[in-house]
Every structure is written in structure tokens, then in C-alpha cells.
Backbone as numpy.savetxt, mean C-alpha at the origin, in Angstrom:
# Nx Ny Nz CAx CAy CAz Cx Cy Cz
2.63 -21.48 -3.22 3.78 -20.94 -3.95 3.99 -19.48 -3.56
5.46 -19.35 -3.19 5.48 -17.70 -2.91 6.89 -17.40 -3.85
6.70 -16.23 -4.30 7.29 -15.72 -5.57 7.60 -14.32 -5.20
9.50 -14.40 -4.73 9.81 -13.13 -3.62 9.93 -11.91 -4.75
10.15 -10.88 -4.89 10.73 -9.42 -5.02 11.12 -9.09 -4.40
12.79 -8.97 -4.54 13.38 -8.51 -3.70 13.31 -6.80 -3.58
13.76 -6.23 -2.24 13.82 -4.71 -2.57 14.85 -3.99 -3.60
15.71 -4.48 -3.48 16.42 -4.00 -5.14 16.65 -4.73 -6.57
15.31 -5.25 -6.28 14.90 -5.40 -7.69 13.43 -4.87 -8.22
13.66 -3.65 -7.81 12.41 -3.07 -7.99 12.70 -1.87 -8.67
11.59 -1.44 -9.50 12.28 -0.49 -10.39 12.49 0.86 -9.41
13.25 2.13 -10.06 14.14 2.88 -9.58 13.16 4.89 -10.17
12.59 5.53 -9.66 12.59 6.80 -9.65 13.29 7.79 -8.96
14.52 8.38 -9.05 15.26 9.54 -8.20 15.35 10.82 -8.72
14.72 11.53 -8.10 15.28 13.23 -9.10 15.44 13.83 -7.34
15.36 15.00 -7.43 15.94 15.98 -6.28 14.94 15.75 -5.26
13.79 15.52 -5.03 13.12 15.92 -3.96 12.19 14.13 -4.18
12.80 12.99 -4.86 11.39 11.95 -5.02 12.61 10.78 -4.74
12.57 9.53 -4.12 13.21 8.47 -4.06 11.92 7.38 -3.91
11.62 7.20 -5.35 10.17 6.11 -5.14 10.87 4.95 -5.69
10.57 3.49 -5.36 10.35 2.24 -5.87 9.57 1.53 -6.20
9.13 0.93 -7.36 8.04 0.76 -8.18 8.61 -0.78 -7.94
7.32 -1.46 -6.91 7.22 -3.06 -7.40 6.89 -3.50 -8.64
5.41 -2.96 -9.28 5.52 -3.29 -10.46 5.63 -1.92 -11.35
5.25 -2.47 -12.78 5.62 -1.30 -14.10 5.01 -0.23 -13.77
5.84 0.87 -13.43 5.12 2.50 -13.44 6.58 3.21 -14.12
5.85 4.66 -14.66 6.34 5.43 -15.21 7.70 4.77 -16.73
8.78 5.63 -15.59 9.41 5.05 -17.05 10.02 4.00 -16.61
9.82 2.99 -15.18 10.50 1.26 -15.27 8.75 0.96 -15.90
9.54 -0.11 -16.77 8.30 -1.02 -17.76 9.35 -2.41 -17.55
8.08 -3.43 -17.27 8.99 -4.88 -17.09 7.82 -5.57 -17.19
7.64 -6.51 -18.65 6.06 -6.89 -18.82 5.93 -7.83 -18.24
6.91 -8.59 -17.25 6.48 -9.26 -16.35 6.31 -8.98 -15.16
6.25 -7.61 -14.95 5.82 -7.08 -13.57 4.71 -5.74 -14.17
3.36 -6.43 -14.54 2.59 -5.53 -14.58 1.82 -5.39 -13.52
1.49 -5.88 -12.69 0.92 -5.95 -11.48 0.11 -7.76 -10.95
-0.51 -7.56 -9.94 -0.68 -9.44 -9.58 -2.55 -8.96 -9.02
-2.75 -9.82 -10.07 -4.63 -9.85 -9.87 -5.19 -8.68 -10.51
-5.54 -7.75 -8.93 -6.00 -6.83 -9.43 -4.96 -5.28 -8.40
-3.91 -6.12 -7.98 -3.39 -5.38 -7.80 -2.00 -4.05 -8.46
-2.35 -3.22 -9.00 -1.83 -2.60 -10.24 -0.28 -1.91 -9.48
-0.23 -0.87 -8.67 0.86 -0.24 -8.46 0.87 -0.49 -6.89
2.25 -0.52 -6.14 2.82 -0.03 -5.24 4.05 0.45 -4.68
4.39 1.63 -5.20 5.75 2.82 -4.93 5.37 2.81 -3.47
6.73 3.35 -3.20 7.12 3.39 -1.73 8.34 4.48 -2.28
7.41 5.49 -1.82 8.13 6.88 -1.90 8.59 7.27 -0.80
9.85 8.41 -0.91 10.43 9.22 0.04 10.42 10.71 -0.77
10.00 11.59 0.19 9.91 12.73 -0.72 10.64 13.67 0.89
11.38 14.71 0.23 11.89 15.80 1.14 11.31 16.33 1.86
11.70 17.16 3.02 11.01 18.41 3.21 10.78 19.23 2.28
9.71 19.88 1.72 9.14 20.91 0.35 8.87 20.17 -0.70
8.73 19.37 -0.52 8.63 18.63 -2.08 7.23 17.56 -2.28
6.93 17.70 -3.73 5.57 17.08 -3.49 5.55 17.07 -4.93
3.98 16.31 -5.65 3.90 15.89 -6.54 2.53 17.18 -7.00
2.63 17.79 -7.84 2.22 19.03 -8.26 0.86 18.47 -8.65
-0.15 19.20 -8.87 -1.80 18.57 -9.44 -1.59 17.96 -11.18
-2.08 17.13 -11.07 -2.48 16.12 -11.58 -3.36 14.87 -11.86
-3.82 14.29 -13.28 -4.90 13.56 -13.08 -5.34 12.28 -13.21
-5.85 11.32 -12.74 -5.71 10.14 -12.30 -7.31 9.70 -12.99
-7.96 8.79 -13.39 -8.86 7.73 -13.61 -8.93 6.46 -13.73
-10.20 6.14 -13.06 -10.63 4.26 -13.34 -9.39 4.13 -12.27
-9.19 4.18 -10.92 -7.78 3.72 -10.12 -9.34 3.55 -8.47
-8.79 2.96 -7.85 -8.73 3.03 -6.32 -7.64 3.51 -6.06
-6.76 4.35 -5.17 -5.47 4.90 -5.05 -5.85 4.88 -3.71
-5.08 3.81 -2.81 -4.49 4.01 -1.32 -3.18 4.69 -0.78
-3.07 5.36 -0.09 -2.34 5.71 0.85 -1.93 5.84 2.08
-0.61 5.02 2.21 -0.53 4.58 3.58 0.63 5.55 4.36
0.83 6.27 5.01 2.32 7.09 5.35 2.89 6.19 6.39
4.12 5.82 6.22 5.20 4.94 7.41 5.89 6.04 8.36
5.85 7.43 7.68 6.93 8.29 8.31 6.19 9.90 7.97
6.19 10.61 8.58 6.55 12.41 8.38 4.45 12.11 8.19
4.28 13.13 7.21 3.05 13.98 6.74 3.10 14.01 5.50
2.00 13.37 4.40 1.52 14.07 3.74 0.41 15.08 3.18
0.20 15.92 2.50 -1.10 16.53 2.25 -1.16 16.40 1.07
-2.44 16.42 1.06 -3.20 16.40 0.00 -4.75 17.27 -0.30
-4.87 17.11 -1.73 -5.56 18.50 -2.21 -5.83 17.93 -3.49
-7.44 17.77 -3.77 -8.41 17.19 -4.54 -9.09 18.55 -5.43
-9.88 17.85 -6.43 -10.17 18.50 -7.83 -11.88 18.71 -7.17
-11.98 17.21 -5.99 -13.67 17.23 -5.55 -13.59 17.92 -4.08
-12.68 18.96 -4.32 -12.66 19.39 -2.46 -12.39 19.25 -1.43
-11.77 18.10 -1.51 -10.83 17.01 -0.23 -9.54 17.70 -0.29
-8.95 18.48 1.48 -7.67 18.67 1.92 -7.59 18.20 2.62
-6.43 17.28 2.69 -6.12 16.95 4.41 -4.72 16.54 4.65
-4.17 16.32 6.10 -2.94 16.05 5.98 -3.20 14.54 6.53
-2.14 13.33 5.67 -2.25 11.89 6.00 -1.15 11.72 7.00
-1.11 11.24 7.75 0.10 10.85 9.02 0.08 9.27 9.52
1.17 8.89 9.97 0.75 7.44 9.95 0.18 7.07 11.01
-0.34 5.63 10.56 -2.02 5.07 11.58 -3.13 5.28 10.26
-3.01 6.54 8.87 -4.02 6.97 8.19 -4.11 6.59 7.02
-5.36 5.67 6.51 -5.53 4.70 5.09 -5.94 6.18 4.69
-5.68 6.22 3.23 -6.72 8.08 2.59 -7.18 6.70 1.30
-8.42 6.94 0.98 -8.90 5.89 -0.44 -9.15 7.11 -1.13
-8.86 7.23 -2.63 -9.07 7.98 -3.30 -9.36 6.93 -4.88
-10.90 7.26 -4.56 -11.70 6.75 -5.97 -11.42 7.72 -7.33
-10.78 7.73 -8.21 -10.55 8.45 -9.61 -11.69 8.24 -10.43
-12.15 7.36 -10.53 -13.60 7.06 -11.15 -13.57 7.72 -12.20
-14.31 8.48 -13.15 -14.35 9.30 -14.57 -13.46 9.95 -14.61
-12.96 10.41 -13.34 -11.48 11.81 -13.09 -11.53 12.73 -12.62
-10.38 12.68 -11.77 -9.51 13.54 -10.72 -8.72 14.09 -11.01
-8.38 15.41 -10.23 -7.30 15.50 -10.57 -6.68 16.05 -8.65
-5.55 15.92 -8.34 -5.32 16.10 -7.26 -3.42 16.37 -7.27
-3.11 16.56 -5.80 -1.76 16.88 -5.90 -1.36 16.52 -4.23
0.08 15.69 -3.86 0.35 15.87 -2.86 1.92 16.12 -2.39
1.78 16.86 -1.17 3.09 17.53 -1.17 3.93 16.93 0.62
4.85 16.56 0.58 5.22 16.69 2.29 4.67 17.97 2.95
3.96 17.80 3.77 3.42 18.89 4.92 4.03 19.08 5.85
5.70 18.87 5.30 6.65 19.79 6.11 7.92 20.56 5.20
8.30 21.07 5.89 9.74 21.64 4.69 10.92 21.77 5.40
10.75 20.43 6.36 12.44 19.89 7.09 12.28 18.46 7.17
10.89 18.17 7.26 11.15 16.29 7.92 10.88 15.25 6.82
11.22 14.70 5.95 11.08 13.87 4.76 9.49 12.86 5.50
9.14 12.46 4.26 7.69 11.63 3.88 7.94 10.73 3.49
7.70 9.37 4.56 7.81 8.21 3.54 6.54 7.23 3.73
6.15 6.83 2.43 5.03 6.59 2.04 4.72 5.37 0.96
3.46 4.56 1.01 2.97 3.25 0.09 2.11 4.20 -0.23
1.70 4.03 -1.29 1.10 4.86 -2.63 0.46 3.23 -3.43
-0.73 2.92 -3.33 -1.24 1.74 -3.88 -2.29 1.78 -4.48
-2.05 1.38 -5.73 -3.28 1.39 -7.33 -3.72 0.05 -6.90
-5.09 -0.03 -7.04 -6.35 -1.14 -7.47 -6.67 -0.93 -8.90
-7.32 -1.86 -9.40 -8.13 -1.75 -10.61 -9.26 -1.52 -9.99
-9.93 -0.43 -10.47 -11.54 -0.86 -9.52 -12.31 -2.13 -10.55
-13.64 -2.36 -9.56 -14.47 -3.52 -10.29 -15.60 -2.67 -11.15
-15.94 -1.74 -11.45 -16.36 -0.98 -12.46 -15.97 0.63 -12.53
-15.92 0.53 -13.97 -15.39 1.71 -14.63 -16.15 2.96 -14.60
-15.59 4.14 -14.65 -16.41 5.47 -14.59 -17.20 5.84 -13.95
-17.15 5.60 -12.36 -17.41 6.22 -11.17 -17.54 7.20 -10.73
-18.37 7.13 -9.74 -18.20 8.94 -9.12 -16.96 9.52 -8.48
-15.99 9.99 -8.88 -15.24 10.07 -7.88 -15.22 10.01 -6.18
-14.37 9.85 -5.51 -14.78 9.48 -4.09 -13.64 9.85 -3.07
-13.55 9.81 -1.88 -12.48 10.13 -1.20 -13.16 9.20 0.29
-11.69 8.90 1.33 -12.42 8.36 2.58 -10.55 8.37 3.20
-11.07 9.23 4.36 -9.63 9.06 5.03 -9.96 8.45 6.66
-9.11 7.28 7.25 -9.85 6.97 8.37 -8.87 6.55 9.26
-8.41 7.04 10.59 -7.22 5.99 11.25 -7.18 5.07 11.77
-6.24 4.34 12.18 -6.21 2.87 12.38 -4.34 3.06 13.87
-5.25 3.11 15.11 -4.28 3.54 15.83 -3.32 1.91 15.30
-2.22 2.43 16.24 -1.04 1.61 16.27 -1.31 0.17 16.96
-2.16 0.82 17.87 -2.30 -0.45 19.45 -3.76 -1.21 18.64
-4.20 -0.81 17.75 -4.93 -1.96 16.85 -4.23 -2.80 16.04
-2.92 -2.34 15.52 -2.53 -3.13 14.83 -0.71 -3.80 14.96
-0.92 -3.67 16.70 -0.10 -4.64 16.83 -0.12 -6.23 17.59
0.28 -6.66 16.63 0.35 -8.66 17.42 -0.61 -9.03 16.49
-1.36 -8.79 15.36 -2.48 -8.80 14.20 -2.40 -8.05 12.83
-3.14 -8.74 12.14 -3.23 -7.93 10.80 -4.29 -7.24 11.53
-4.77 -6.15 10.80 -5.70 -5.44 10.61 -6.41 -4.69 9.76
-7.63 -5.15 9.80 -8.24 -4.96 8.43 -8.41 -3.31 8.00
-7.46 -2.54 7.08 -7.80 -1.41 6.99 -8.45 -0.65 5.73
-9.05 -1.90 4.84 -9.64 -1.44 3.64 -10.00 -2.45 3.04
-11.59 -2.52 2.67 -11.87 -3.88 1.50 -13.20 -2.84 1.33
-13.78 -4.25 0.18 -15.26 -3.52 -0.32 -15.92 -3.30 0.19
-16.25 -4.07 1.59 -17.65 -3.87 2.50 -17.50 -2.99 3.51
-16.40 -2.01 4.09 -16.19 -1.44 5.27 -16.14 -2.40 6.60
-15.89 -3.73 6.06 -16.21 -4.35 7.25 -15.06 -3.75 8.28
-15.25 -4.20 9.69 -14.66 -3.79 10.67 -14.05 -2.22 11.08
-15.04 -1.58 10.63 -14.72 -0.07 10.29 -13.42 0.37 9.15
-13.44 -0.43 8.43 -12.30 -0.15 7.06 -12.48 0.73 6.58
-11.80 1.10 5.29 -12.35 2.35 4.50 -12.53 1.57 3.19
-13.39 2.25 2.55 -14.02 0.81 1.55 -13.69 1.45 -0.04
-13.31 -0.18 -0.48 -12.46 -0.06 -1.92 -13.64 -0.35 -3.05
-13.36 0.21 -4.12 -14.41 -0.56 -5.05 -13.82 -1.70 -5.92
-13.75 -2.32 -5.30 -13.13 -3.94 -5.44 -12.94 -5.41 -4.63
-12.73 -6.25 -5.26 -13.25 -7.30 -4.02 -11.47 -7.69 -3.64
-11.10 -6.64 -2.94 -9.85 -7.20 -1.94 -9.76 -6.26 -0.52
-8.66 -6.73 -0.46 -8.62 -6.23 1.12 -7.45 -5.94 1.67
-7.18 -4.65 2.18 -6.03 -4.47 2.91 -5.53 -4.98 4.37
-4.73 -5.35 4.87 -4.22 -5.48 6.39 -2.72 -4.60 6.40
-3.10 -4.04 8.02 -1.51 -4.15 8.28 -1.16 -4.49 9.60
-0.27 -4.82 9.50 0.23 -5.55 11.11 1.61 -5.17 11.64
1.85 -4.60 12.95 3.10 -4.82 13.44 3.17 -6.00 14.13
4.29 -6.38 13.96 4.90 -7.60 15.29 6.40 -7.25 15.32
6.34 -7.04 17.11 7.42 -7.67 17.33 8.59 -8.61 17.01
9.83 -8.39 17.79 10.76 -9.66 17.41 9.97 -10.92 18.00
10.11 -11.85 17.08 9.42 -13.11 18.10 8.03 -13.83 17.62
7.35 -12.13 17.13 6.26 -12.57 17.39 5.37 -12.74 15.95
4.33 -13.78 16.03 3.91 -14.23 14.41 2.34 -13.81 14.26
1.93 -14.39 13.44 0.61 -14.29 13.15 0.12 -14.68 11.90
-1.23 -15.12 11.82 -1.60 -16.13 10.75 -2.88 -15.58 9.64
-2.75 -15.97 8.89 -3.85 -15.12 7.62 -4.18 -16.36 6.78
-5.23 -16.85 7.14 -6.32 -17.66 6.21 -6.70 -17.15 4.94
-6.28 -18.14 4.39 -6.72 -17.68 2.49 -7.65 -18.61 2.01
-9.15 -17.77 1.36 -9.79 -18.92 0.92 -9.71 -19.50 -0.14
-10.24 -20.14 -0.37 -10.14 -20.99 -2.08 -9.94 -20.26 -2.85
-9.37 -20.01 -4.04 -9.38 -19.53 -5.20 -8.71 -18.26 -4.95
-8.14 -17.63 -3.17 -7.34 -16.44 -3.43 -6.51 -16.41 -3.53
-6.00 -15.35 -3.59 -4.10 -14.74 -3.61 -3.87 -14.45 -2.69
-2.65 -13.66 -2.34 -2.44 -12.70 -1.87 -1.09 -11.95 -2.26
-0.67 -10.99 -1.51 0.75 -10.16 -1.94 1.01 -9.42 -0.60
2.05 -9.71 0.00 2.64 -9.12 1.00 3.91 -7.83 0.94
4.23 -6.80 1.39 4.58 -5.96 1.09 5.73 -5.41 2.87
6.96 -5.73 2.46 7.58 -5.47 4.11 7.58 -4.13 4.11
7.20 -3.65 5.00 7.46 -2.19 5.55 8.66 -1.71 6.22
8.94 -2.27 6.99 10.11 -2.23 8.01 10.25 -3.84 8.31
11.66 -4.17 8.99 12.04 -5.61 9.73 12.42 -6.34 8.54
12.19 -7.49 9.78 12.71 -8.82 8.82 11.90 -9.77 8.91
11.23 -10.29 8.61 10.13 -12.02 8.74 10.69 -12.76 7.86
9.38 -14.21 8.54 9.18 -14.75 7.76 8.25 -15.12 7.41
7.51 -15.58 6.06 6.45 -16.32 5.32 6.39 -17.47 5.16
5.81 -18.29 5.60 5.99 -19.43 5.80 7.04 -20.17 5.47
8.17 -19.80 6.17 9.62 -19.90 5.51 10.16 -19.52 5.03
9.66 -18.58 4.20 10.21 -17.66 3.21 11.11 -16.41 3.80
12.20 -15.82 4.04 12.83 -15.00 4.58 12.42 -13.53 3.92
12.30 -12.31 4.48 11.73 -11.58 3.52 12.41 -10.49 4.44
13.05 -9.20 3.77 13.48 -7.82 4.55 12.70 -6.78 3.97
12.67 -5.41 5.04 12.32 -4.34 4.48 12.32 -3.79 2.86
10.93 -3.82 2.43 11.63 -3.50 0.84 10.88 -4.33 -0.06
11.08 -5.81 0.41 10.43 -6.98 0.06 9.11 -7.09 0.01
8.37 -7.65 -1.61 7.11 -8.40 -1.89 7.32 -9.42 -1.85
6.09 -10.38 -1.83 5.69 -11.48 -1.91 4.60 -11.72 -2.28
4.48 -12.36 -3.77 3.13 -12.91 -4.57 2.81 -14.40 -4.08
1.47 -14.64 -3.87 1.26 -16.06 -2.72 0.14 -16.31 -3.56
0.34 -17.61 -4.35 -0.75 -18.56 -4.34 -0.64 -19.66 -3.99
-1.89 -20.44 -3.99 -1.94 -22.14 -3.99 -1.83 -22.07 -2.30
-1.63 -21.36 -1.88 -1.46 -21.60 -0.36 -2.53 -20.76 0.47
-3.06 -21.99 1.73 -4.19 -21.97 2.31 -3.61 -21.11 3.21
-2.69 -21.01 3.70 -2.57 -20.38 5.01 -1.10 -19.22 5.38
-1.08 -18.27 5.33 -0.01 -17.88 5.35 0.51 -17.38 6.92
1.26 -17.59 7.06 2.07 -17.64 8.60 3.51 -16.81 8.69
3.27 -15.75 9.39 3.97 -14.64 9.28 5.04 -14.92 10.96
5.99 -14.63 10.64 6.50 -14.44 11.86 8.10 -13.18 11.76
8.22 -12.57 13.21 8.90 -11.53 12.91 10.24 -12.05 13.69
11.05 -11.86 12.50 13.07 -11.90 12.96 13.35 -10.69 14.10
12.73 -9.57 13.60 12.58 -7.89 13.97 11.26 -7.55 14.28
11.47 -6.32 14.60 10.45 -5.08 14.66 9.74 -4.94 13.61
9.04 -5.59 13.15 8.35 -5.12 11.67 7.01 -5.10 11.54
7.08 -4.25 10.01 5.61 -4.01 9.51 5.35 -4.48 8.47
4.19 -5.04 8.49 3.87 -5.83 6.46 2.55 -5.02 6.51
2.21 -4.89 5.37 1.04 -5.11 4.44 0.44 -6.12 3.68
-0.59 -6.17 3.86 -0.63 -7.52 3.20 -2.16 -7.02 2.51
-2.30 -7.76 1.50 -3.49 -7.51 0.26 -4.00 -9.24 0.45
-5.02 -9.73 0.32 -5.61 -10.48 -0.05 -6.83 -10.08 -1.11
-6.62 -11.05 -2.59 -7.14 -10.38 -3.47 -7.52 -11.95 -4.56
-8.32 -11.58 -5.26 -8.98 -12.37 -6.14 -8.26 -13.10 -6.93
């Protein structure tokens, strides 16, 4: 069973310098049937200006991924972590007991656009944590690629939870396949392009919540990028 979200039906944040879209319930969109799927809690897909950024602030009990599609972000931690994220770069940021942090475009002409993704972790009140790691391009095209789960497998950056990130470009044309085992999910997330899911037509913008299904089979209309979560 796949269960689309479309891209404009996703909730709506705009002020002067932020154009985020909230798949599920954040801030002030609330939709109690989009509180999140498993254990997957938030994913905005922000655009932020040149100069503009999200001021310090504090976060707990989260895994918080960050993925950049476009420009630079930086960032600046409560445990001492600066850095600038660019794309190719997973940043994991464990909140654990609490953080507090802030990030801004690390430019002040070229806009930031960015997946911003909440986990639940699998236990509460942690040490806080940080792990930023890249994942060139030419790894992750014609394949998913594994860029975050619990074990670090395949040089990932590691979540405290039992799921797992991929991302994949493909070409027009070109497909690729993701084995699901018993009892999982998953949730796909378009970045750019157009595919499809095992039939399922899906554009830039577009989720997809996947159960009951063993095998998911991706193929690209376009130039595109997914994300994809496989999760409990």
C-alpha cells in the first residue's frame, strides 16, 4: 500500500527570509492525521534567503538530520560544533537531554534549500551528539545510498534508532530497487524530478508512506532525487 502526499498538500510556513513545508504537524500547521509515520516525526523542506537563518534555539529527545539540495548552511551548537553543511553532507544532530543550536544560510546572496528531518530516538535523555559526513554525488548515482542508520554501516552517520536513510539520484530512464523486510515501512520523499513507485506517479515535493509491500521499485520520468527512510 502506498499512501501519496502530495507537494501542496503539505502544510505552509512563509515570513520574509523562510519558505518551509511541513509533511507532517510542525509549528503552527497541526493535522492529527499527519503526525508523523513510525518513527518518523518531521520533514520541512526549507528555503531560506541569502542572510537569513534560524536564530539559537533548543531542541530535545530528537535525532535531527540534515540534508542541503542547494546553497550552504551553517551551523553553530550549544556542545561546540560549527560547520558549514553543503550538498553531498548528512549533519546528525543528537538533542538528547538538550541543545541548543542555530542555523543560518552561509551566504547573504545565494538562497539554502534544505530537508531538515526529526527521528524519535530509541531512548530518551542522551548525551547530546553531533556527526557530519559526505556522501559524494558519484556514490549516489544509479543507487540508493545508505547515508544514515543505527549501525554506521557502510560508512553512514549513525542514528539512535533502528531506521535508515538513503539517497539516490537517477537519471531519466533510469530505476532502482529497495527490498523491504518483514514487518517494515518505509517513506519516500521527492527531491527533485518525477518517478515512479511502483506505479505510483510521484513529483518534486511528493511523499510516500509504503507498507505491506516487499519491494519497492523506483524508476525516474526525470532527473531526480528521492530520499527514502526505511523504518520500523
Amino acid at each position: 500500500m502506498i499512501k501519496v502526499k502530495r507537494s501542496n498538500q503539505r502544510g505552509l510556513t512563509k515570513i520574509d527570509w523562510l519558505d518551509s513545508r511541513h509533511t507532517f504537524s510542525f509549528g503552527d500547521y497541526y493535522d492529527p492525521s499527519a503526525m508523523g509515520f513510525s518513527v518518523l516525526r518531521v520533514i520541512n523542506e526549507d528555503r531560506v534567503i541569502g542572510g537569513g537563518g534560524f536564530p539559537t534555539h533548543p531542541h530535545r529527545d530528537m535525532e535531527i538530520v540534515t540534508w542541503v539540495l542547494e546553497g550552504a548552511l551553517e551551523h553553530r551548537d550549544s556542545i561546540g560544533n560549527g560547520s558549514v553543511i553543503r550538498p553531498g553532507d548528512a549533519q546528525r544532530m543528537s538533542a538528547g537531554r538538550g541543545i541548543r543550536h542555530s542555523e543560518f544560510n552561509a551566504s547573504q546572496q545565494t538562497p539554502v534549500h534544505f530537508l531538515q528531518i526529526w527521528l524519535l530516538p530509541a531512548v530518551a535523555g542522551i548525551d547530546p551528539g553531533y556527526e557530519q559526513r559526505n556522501f559524494s554525488e558519484s556514490t549516489r548515482r544509479g543507487r540508493l545510498r545508505l547515508v544514515a542508520s543505527a549501525d554506521g554501516a557502510d560508512d553512514s552517520i549513525t542514528i539512535h534508532q533502528d531506521a535508515r536513510m538513503y539517497d539516490g539520484i537517477l537519471e531519466a530512464g533510469e530505476g532502482t530497487v529497495h527490498d523491504l523486510a518483514p514487518l517494515r515501512r518505509a517513506y519516500l520523499q521527492v527531491a527533485r524530478g518525477n518517478l515512479q513507485a511502483n506505479g505510483v506517479s510521484l513529483g518534486a515535493g511528493d511523499g510516500a508512506a509504503i507498507e505491506d509491500e516487499a519491494r519497492l521499485e523506483l524508476k525516474a520520468q526525470s532527473d531526480s532525487e528521492v530520499v527514502l527512510f526505511d523504518l520500523p
